[in-house]
Wavefront OBJ file of the C-alpha trace (Angstrom):
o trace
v 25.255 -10.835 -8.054
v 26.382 -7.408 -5.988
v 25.643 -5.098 -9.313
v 21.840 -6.975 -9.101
v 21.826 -6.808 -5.177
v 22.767 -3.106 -5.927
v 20.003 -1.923 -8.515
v 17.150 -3.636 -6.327
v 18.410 -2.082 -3.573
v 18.246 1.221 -5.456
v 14.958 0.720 -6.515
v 13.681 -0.073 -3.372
v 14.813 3.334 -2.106
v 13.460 4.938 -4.919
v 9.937 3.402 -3.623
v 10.642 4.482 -0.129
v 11.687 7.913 -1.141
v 8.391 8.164 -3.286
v 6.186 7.300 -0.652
v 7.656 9.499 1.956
v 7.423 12.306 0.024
v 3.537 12.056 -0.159
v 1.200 14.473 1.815
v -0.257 12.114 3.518
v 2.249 9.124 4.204
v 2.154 9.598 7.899
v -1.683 9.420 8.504
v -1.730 6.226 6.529
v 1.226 5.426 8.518
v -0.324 6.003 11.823
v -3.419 4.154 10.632
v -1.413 0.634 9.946
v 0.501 1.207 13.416
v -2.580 2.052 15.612
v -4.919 -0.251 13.902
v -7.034 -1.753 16.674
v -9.914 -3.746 14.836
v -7.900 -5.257 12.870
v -6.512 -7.839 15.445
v -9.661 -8.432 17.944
v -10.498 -12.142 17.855
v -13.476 -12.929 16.311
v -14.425 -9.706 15.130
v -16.937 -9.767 11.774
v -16.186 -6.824 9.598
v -18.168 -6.017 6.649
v -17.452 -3.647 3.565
v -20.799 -3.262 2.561
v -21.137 0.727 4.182
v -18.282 1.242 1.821
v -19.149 -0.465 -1.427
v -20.431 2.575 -2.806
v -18.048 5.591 -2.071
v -15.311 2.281 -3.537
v -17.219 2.372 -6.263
v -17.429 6.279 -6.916
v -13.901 6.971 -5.999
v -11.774 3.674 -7.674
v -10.062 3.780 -10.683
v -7.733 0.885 -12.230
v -4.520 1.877 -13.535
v -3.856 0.549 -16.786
v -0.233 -0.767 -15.694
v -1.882 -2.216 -12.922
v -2.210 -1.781 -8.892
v 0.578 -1.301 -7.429
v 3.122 -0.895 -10.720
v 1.700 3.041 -12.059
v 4.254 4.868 -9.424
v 0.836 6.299 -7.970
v 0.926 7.698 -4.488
v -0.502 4.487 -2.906
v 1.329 1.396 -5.474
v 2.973 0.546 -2.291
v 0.089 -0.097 -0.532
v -1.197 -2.006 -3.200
v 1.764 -4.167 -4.015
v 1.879 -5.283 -0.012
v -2.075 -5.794 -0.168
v -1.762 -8.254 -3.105
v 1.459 -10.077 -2.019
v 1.603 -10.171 1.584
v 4.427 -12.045 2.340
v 6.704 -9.118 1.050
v 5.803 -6.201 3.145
v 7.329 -2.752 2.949
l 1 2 3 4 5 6 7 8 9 10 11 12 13 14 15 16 17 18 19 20 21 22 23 24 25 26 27 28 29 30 31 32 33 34 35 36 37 38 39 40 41 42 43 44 45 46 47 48 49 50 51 52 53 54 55 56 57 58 59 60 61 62 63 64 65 66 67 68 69 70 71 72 73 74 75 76 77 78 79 80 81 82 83 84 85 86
């Protein structure tokens, strides 16, 4: 139980250490922290002024979101599983 409490543990500083070593970790930071439209009541957000630079610009890994060790898989796993956040 401690050697498996251990290795995740290690792992999950691996993932931390990865992500803090990317050039632009703190603006993304900053973004999550100071996001103000995201909690305004009753606020109607569309994506359609960004459907086509997603389009242009997105690529899926073949492992997967979140599991290719890209710059942004920790975004990605906490977007599809949010109830485990970083």
């Amino acid at each position: 139980m401690e050697v498996d409490r251990r290795t995740f543990l290690a792992a999950i500083r691996q993932a931390y250490d990865h992500a803090r070593e990317h050039l632009w970790y703190m603006e993304a930071r900053m973004i999550t922290v100071n996001d103000t439209y995201g909690f305004v009541e009753g606020k109607e957000i569309s994506i359609d002024p960004f459907i086509d630079i997603i389009g242009r610009n997105f690529k899926q890994p073949r492992e997967g979101l979140g599991y290719d060790n890209s710059p942004s898989a920790h975004m990605w796993r906490t977007i599809t599983n949010s109830n485990r956040p970083l």
